[in-house]
Each structure stands twice: as structure tokens, then as C-alpha cells.
N, C-alpha and C positions, 0 to 999 in steps of 0.2 A: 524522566524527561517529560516535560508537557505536551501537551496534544498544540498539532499546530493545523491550519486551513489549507484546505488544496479546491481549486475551482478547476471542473472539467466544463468544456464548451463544446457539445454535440448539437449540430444541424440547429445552429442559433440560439439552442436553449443551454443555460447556465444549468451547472450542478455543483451546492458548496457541498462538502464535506469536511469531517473531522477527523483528522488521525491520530489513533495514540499507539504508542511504539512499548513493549515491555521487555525491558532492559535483562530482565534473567530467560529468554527465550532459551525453552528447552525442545529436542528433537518430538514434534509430535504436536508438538501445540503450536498455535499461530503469533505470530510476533507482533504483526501490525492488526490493531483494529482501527475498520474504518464505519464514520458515526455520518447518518443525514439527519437533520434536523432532532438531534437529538436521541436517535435512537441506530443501533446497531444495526450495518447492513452487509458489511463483508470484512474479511480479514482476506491476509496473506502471511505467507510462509517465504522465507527465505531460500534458496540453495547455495550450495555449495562455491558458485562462480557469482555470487552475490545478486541473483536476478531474481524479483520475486515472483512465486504463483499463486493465484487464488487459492486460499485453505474453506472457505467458507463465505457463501451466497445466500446467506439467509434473509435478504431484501430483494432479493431474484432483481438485482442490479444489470443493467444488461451487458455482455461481455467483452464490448469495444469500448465501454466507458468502464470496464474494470481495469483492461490493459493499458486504457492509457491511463489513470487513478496509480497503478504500477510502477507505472513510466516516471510519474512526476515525485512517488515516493523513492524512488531510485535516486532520483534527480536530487533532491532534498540531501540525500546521505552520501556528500562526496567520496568519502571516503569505505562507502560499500556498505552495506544495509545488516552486514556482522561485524562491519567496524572495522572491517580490513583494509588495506590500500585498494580501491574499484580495479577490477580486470577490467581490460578490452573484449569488448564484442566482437565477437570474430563471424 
């Protein structure tokens, strides 16, 4: 799958990113990496009800612009971020 753009917009300032997704996600490793300006700053992991959680912060991202970064890769994957049909959030 190719990597595609997600823009987060905290307290007026823009943040582009890049996500790329790896298609053989195995338990324990991260599924989604997400890229700024070319360089690697966070991933996430999948669960079980298809909701992602941060796996790794290594651009000490701050963590209202991770969950929503989350939010909109959820959003991206209608059909649920393991490919499943999406649960409802309950």
C-alpha cells in the first residue's frame, strides 16, 4: 500500500504527515508508521476492536495530536485498520 498525507490542525498551526501502513502486521510490531517532513516520528498498533494505539514516540509528538493522527487513520480505513468490517464504538 502507499503511503498517503494526513494534516492535523492544533491551536492554528498545521502538522502534514506521512503514513505508511505494513500489510503483513504481525502481533508485536507496529503497523502504521507515521513520517514528518521526511523522517520517522510515531507508529501505532492496532487492537483487537480495530482502534489504534500509539506503539512508538520517537519524535516525542505531542499526545493530542497523536490521538487525533489516530483518529484520522481510522477514518482513512473504512473498513477497520485489520481489514475487518469497523465495529461501533460503544
Amino acid at each position: 500500500m502507499d503511503n498517503y498525507p494526513i494534516t492535523i490542525t492544533v491551536d492554528k498551526q498545521e502538522h502534514h504527515f506521512e503514513v505508511g501502513e505494513y500489510a503483513h502486521h504481525e502481533d508485536g510490531k507496529c503497523k502504521f508508521r507515521v513520517y514528518e517532513d521526511g523522517s520517522y516520528v510515531a507508529s501505532f498498533s492496532p487492537d483487537d476492536h480495530d482502534f489504534l494505539h500509539i506503539c512508538q514516540n520517537p519524535g516525542g509528538i505531542d499526545e493530542e495530536i497523536l490521538h487525533l493522527l489516530a483518529d484520522k487513520i481510522e477514518a482513512h480505513h473504512p473498513h477497520g485498520v485489520n481489514g475487518n468490517i469497523r465495529k461501533l464504538k460503544i
